[in-house]
N, CA, C and O atoms as CSV, one atom per row, in Angstrom:
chain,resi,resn,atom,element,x,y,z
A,1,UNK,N,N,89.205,110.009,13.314
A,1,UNK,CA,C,88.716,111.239,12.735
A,1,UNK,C,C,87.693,110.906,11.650
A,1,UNK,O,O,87.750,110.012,10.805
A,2,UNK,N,N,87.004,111.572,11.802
A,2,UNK,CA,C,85.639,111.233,10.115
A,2,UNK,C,C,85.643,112.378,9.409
A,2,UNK,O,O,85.175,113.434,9.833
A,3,UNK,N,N,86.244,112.200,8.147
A,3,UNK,CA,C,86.299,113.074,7.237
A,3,UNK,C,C,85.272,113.346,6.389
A,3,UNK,O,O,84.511,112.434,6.065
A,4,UNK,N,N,85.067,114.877,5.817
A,4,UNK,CA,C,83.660,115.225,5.381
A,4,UNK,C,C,83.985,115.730,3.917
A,4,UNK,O,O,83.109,116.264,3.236
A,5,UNK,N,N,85.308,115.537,3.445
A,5,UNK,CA,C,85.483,116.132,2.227
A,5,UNK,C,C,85.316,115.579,1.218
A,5,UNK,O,O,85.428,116.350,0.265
A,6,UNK,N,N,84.941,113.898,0.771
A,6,UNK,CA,C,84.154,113.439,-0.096
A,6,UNK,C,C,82.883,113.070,0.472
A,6,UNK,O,O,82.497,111.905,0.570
A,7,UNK,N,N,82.391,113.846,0.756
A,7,UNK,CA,C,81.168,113.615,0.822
A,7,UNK,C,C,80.380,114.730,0.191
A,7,UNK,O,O,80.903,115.823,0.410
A,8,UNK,N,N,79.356,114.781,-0.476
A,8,UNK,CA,C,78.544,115.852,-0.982
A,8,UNK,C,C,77.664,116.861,-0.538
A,8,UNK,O,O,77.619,116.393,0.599
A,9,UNK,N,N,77.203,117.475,-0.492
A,9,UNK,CA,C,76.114,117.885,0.616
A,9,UNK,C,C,75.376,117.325,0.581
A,9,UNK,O,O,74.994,116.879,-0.500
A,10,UNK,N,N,74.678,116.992,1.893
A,10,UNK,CA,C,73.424,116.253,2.077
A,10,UNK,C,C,73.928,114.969,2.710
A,10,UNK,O,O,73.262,114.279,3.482
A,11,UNK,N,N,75.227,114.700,2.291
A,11,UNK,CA,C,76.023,113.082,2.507
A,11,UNK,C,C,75.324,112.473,4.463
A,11,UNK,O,O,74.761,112.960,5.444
A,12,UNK,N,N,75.674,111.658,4.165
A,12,UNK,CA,C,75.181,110.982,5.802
A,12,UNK,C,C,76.326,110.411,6.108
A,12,UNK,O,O,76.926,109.704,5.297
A,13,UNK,N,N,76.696,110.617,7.136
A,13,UNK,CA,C,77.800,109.223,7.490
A,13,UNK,C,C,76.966,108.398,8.951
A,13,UNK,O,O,76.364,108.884,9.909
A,14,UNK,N,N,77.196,107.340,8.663
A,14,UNK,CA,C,76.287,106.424,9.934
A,14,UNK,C,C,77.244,105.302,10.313
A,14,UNK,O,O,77.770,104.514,9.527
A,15,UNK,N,N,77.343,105.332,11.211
A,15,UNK,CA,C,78.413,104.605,12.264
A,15,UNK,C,C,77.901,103.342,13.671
A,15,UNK,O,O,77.682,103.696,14.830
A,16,UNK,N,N,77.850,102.557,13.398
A,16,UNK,CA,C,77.277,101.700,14.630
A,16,UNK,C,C,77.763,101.995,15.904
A,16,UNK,O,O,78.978,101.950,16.094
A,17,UNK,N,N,76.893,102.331,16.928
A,17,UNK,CA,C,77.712,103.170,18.358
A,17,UNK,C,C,77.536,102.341,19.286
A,17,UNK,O,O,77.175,102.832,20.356
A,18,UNK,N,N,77.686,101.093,19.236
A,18,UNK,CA,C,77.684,100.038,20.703
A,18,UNK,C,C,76.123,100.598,21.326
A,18,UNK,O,O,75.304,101.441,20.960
A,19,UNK,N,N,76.213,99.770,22.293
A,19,UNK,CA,C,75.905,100.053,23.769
A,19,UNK,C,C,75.502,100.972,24.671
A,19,UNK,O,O,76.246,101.005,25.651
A,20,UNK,N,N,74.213,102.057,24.716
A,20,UNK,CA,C,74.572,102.666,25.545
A,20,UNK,C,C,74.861,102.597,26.628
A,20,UNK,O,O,75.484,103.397,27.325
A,21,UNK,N,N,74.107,100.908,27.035
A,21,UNK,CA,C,74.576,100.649,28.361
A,21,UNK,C,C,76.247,100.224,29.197
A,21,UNK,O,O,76.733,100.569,30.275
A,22,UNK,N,N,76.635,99.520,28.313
A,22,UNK,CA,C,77.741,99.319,28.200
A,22,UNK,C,C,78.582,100.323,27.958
A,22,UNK,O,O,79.307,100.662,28.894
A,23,UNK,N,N,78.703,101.076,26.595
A,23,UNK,CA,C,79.741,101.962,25.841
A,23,UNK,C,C,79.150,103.357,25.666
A,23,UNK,O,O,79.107,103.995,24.614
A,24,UNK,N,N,78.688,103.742,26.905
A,24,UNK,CA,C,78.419,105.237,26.797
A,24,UNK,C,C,79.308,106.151,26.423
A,24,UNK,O,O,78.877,107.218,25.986
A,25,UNK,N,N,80.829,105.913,26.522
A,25,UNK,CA,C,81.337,106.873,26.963
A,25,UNK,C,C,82.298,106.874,25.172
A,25,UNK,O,O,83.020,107.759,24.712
A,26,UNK,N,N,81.919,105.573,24.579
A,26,UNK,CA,C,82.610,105.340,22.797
A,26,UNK,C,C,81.532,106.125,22.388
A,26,UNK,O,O,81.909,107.088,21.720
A,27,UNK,N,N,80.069,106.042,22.583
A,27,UNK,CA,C,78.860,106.862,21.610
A,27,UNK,C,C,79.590,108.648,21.890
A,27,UNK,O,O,79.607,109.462,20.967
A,28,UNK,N,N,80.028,108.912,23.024
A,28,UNK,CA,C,80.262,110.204,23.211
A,28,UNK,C,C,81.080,110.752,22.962
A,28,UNK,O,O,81.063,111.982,22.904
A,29,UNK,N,N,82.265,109.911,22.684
A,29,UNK,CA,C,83.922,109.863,21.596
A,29,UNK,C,C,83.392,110.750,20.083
A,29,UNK,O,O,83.566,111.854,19.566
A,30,UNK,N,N,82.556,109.304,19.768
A,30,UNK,CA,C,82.343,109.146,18.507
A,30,UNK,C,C,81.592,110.690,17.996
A,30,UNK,O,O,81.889,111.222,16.926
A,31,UNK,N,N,80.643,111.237,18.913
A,31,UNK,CA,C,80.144,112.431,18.605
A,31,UNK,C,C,80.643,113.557,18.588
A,31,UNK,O,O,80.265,114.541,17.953
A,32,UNK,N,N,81.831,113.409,19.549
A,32,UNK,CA,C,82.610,114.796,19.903
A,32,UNK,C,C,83.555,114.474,18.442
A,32,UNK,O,O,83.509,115.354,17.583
A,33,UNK,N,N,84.357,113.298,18.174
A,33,UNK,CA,C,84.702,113.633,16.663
A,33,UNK,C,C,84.392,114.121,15.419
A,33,UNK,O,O,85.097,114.678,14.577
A,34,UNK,N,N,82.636,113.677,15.437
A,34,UNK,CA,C,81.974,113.926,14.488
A,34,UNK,C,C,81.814,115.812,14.543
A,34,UNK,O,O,81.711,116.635,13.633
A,35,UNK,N,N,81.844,115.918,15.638
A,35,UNK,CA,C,81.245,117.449,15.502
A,35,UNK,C,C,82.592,118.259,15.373
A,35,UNK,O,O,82.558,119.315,14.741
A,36,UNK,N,N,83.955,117.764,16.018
A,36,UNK,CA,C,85.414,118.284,15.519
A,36,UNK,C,C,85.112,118.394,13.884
A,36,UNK,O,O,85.433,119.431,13.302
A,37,UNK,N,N,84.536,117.382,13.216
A,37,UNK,CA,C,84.441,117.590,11.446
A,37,UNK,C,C,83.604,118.313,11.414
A,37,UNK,O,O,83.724,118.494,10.202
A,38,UNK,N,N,82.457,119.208,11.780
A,38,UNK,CA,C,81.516,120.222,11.670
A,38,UNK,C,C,80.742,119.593,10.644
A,38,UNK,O,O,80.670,120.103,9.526
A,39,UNK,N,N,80.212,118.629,10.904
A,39,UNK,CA,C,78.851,118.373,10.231
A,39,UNK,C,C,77.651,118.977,10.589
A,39,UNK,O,O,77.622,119.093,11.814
A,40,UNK,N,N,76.614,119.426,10.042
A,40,UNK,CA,C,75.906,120.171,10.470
A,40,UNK,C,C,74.838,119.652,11.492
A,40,UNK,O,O,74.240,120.324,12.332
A,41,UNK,N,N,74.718,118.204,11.217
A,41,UNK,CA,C,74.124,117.718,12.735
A,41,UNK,C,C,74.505,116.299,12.884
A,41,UNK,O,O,74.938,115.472,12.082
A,42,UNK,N,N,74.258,116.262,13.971
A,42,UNK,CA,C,74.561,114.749,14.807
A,42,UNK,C,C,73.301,113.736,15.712
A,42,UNK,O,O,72.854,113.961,16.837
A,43,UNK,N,N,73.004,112.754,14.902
A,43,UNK,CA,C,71.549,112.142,16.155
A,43,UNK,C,C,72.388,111.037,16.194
A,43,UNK,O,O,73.341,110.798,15.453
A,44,UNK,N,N,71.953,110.382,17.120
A,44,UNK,CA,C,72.210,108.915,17.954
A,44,UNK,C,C,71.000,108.342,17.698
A,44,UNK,O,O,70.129,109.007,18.260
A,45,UNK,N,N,70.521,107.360,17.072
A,45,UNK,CA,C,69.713,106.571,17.297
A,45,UNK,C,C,69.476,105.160,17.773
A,45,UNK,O,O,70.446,104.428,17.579
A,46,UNK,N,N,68.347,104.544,18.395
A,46,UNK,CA,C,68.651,103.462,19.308
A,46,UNK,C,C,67.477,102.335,19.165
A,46,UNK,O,O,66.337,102.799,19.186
A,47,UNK,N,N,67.554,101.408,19.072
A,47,UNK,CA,C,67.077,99.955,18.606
A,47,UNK,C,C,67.326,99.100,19.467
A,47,UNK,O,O,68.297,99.101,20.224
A,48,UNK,N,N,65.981,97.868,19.374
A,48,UNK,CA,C,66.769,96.909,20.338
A,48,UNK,C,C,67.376,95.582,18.932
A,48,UNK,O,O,66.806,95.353,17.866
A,49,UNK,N,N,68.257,95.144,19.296
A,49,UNK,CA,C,69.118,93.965,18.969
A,49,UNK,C,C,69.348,93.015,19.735
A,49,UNK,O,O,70.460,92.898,20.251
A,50,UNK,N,N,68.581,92.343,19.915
A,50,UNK,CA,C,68.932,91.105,20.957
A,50,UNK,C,C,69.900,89.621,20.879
A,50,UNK,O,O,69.831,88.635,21.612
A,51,UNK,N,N,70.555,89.813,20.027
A,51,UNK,CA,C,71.606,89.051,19.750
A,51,UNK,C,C,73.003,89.987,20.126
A,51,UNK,O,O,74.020,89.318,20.310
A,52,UNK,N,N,73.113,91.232,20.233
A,52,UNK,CA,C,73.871,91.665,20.843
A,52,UNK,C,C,74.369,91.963,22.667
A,52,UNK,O,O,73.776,91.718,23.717
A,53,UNK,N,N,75.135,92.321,22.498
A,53,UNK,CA,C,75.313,92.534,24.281
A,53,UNK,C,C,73.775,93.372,24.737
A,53,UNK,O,O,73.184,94.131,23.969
A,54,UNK,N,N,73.352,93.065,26.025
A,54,UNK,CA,C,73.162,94.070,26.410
A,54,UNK,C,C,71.142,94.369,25.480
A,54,UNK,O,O,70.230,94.959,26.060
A,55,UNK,N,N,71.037,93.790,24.128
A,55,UNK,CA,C,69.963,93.964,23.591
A,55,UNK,C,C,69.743,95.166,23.006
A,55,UNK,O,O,68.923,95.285,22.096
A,56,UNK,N,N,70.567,96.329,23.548
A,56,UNK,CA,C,70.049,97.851,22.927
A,56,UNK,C,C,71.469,98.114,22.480
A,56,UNK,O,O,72.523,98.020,23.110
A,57,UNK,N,N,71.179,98.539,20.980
A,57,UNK,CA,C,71.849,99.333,20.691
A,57,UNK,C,C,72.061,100.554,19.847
A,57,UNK,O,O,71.160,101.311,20.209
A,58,UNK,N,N,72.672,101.078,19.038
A,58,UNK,CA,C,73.035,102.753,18.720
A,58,UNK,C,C,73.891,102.316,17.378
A,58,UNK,O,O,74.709,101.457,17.048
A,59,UNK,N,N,73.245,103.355,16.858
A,59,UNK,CA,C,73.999,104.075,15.112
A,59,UNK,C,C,74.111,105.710,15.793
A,59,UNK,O,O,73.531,106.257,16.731
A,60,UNK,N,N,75.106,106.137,14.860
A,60,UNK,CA,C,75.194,107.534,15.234
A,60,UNK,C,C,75.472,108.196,13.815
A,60,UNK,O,O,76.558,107.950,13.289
A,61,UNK,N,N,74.701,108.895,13.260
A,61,UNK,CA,C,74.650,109.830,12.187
A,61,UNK,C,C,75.059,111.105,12.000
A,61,UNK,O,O,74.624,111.849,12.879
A,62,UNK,N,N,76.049,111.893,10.800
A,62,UNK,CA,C,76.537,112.757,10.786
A,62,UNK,C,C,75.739,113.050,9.793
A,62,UNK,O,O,75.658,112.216,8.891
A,63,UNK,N,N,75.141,113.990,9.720
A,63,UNK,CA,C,74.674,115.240,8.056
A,63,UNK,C,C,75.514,116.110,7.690
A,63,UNK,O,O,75.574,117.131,8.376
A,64,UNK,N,N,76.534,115.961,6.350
A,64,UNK,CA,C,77.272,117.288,6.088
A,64,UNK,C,C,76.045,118.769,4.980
A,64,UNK,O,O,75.414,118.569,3.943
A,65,UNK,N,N,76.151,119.926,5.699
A,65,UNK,CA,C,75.540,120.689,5.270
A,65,UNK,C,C,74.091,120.815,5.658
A,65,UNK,O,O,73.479,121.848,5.387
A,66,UNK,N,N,73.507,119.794,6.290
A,66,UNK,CA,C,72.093,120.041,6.363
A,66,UNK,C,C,71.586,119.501,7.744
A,66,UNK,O,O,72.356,118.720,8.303
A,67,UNK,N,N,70.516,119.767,8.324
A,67,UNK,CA,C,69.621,118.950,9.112
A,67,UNK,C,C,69.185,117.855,8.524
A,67,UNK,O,O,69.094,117.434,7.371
A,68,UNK,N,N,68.867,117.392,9.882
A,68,UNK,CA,C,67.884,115.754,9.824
A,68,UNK,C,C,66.618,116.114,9.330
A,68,UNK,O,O,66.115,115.716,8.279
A,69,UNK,N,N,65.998,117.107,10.378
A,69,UNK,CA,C,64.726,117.127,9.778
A,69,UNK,C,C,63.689,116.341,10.099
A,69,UNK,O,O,63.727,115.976,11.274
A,70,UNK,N,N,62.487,115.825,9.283
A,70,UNK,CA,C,62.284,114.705,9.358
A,70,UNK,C,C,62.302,113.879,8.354
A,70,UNK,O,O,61.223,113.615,7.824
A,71,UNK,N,N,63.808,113.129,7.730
A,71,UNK,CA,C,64.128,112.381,7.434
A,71,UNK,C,C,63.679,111.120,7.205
A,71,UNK,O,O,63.759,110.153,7.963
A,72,UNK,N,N,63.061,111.199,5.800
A,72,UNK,CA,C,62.515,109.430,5.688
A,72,UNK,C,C,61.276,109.652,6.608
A,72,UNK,O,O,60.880,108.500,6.779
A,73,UNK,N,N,60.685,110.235,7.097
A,73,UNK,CA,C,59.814,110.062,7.972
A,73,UNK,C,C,57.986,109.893,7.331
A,73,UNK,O,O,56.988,109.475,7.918
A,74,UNK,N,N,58.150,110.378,6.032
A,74,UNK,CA,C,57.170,110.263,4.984
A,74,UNK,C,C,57.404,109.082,4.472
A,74,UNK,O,O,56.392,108.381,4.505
A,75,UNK,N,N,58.587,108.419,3.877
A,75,UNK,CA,C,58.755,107.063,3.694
A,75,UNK,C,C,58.514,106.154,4.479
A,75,UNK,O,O,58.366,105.009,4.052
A,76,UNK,N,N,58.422,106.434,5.761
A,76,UNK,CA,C,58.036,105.157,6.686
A,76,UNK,C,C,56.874,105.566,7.081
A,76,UNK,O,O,56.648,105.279,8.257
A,77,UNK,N,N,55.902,106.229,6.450
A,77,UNK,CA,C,54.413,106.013,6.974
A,77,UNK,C,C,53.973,105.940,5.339
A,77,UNK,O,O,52.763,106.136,5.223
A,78,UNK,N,N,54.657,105.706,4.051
A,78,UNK,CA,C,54.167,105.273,2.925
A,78,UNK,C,C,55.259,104.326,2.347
A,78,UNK,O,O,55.957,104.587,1.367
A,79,UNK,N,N,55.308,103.178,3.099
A,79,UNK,CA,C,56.674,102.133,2.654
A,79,UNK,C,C,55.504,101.217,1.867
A,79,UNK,O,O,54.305,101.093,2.116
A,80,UNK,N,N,56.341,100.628,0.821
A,80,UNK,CA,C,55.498,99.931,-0.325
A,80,UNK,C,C,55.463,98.371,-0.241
A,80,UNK,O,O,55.198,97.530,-1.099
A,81,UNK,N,N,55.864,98.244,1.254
A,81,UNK,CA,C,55.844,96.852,1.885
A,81,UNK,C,C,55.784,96.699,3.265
A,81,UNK,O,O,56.170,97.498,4.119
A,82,UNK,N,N,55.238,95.543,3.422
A,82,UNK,CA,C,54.762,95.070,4.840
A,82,UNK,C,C,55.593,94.728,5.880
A,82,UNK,O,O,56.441,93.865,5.653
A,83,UNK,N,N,55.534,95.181,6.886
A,83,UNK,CA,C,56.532,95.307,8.192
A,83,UNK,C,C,55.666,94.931,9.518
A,83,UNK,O,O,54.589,95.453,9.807
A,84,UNK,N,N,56.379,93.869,10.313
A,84,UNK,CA,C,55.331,93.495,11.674
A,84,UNK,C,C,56.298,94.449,12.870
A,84,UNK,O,O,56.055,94.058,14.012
A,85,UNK,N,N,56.994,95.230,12.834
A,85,UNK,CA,C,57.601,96.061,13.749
A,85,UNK,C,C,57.909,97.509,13.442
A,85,UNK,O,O,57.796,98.435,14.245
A,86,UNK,N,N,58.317,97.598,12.166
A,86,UNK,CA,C,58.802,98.915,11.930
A,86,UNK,C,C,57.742,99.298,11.127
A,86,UNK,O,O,57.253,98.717,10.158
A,87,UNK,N,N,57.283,100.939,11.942
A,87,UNK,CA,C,56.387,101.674,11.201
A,87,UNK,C,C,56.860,103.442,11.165
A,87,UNK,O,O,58.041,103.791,11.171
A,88,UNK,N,N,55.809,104.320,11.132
A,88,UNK,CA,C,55.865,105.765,11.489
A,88,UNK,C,C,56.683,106.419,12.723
A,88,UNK,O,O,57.716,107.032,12.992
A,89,UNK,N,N,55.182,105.715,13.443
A,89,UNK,CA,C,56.340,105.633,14.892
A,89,UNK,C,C,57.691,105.123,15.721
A,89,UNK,O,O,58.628,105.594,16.365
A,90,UNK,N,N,57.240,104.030,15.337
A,90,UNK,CA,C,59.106,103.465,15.462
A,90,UNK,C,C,60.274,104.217,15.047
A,90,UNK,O,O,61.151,104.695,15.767
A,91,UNK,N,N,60.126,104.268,13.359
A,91,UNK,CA,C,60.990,105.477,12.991
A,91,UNK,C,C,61.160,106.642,13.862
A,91,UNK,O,O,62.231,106.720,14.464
A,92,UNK,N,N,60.301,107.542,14.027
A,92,UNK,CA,C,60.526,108.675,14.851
A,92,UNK,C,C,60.862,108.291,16.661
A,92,UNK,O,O,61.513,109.062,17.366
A,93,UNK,N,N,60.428,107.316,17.039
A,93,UNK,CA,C,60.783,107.366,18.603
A,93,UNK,C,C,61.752,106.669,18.406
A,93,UNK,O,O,62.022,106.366,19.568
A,94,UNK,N,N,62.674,106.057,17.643
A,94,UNK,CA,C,64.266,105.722,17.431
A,94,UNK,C,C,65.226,107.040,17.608
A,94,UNK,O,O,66.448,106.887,17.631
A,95,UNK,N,N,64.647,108.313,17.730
A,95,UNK,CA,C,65.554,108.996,17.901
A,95,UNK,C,C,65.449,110.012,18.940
A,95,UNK,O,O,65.968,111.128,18.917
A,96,UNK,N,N,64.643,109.452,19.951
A,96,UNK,CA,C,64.032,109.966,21.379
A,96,UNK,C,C,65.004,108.981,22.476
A,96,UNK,O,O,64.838,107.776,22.663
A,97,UNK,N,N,65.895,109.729,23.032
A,97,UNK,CA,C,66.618,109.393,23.723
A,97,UNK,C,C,66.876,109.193,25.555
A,97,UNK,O,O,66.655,110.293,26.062
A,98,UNK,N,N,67.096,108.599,26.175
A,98,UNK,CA,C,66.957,108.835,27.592
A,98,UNK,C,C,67.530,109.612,28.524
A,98,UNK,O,O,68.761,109.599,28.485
A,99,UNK,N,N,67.048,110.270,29.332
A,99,UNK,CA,C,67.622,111.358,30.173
A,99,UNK,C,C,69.221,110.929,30.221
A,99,UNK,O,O,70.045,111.704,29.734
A,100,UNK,N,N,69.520,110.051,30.641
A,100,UNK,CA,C,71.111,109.842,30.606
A,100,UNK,C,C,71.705,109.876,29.722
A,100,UNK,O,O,72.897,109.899,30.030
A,101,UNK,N,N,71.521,109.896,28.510
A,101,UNK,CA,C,72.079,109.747,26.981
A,101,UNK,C,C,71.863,111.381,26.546
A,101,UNK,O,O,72.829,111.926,26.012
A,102,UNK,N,N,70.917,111.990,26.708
A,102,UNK,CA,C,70.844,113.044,26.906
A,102,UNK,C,C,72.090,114.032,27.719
A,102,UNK,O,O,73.008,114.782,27.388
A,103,UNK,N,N,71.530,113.552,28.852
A,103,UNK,CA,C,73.051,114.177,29.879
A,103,UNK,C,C,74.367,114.307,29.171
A,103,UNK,O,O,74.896,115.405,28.996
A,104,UNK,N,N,74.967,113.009,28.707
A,104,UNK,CA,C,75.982,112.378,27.954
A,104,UNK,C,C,76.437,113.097,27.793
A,104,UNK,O,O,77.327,113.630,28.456
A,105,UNK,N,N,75.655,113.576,26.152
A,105,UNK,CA,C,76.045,114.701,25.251
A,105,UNK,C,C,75.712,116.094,25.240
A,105,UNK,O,O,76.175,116.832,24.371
């Protein structure tokens, strides 16, 4: 269960979600709990990790009280340091998901 009562408004809770290839069906656990706590939204986001199984994997984010929005999304097109992978875009297509992951949920 993920509890939302110390958390403040605005709070985030972020959770590492395996695998979608592998652990589709834990990312879809994990969301249907999150939304049993009525947080006001839920994204999955997805990265590659190549030291892990599989190379791709998932965080899954709860917002109590608010939307995502676009989140940080001004911070990562004015970050005050140099990055050879993560930029604007990266940020935002981290949370563009695939028809099956889609389906999922």
């Amino acid at each position: 269960m993920v509890l939302t009562g110390y958390m403040r408004e605005g709070g985030i809770v972020v959770a590492q979600s395996e695998s979608p290839l592998l652990e589709l069906q834990t990312i879809t656990d994990l969301r249907t709990e999150m939304q049993k706590a009525d947080y006001a939204e839920i994204q999955t986001i997805q990265f590659p990790v190549t030291t892990y199984p599989s190379g791709w994997w998932t965080a899954t984010m709860a917002r109590k009280g608010q939307k995502f929005g676009d989140f940080r999304e001004q911070m990562s097109r004015h970050k005050p340091f140099g990055t050879k992978y993560y930029n604007a875009d990266i940020h935002k297509a981290c949370s563009a998901l695939p028809q099956f992951m889609q389906d999922a949920f």
